[in-house]
N, C-alpha and C positions, 0 to 999 in steps of 0.2 A: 749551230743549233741554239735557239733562244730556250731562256728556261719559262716556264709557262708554270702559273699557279693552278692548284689543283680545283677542280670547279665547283667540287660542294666540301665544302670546309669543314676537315671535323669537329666531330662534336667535342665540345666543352666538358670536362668533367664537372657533374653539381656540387655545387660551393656547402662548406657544411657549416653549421652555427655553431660553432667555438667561436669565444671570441680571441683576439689575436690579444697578448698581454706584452706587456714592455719590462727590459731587464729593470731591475730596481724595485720593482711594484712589488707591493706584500698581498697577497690572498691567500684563499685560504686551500686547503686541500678536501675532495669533493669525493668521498665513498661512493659511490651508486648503490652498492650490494651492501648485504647483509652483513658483511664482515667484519666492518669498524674500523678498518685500516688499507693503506695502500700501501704496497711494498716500492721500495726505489730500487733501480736499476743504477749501474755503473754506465760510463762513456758509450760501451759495447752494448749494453742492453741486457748483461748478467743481473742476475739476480744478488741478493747477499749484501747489499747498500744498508739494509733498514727498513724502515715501515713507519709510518707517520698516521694517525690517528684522523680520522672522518671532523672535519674543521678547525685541524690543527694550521697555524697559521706559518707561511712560508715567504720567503724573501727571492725574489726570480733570478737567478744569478747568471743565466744564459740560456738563449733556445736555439732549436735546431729545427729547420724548414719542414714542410710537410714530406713524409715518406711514405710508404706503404703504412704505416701504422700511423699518419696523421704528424701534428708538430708536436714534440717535444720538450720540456723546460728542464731547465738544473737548477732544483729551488735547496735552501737550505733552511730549516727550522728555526723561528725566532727562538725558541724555548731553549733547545738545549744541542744548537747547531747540527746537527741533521744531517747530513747532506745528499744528492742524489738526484736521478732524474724520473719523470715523471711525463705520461702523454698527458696533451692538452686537455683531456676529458674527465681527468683527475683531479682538475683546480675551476674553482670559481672564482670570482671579485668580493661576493659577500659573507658574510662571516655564518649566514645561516640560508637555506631556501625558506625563502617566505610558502606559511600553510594554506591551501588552495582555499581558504574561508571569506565570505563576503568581507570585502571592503570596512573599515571603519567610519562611524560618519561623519561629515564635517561638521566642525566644530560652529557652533552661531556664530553670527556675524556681531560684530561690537559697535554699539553706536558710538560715534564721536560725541563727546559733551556740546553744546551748543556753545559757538563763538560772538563775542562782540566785536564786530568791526568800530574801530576807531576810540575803543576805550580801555584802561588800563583796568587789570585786575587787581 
């Protein structure tokens, strides 16, 4: 008996926009809610680790694949060494989210002084 592929191929689970961060990298940690702080988790996903402050900055010291609850990182505190883990929804790249207000405007443009070809100044 041949093995035969299945004829309509399941579906894909939809890809989510977190972005994927690399060990090493420092960012920052990313509050959503009202609270002002994230709490860390241990290896297990206990609680009792810490809590780390709404764009408090952290160092990625290892992650852990997507699971039910998304990927995971083990950052540690530049400040005051921290340590713990945290889902990827918890951290950002930037130090702040920029405020949803019109754009800045660009700055004029600068004219170049006029040049003479073929003479010295």
């Amino acid at each position: 008996m041949s093995f035969q592929p299945p004829r309509f191929p399941s579906a894909r689970p939809a890809r989510t926009s977190t972005p994927v961060l690399s060990v090493g990298r420092r960012v920052f940690v990313n509050c959503p809610r009202d609270e002002g702080h994230v709490s860390l988790t241990d290896a297990l996903g206990k609680g009792g680790a810490g809590s780390l402050p709404d764009g408090a900055e952290v160092e990625i010291l290892a992650w852990r694949p997507r699971g039910p609850g998304g990927a995971r990182y083990q950052v540690q505190s530049t400040r005051d060494r921290v340590e713990g883990w945290l889902s990827a929804d918890h951290l950002r790249a930037l130090a702040a989210v920029a405020p949803s207000a019109s754009p800045a405007p660009a700055p004029a443009p600068v004219a170049d002084p006029p040049r003479r070809f073929g003479r010295r100044s």
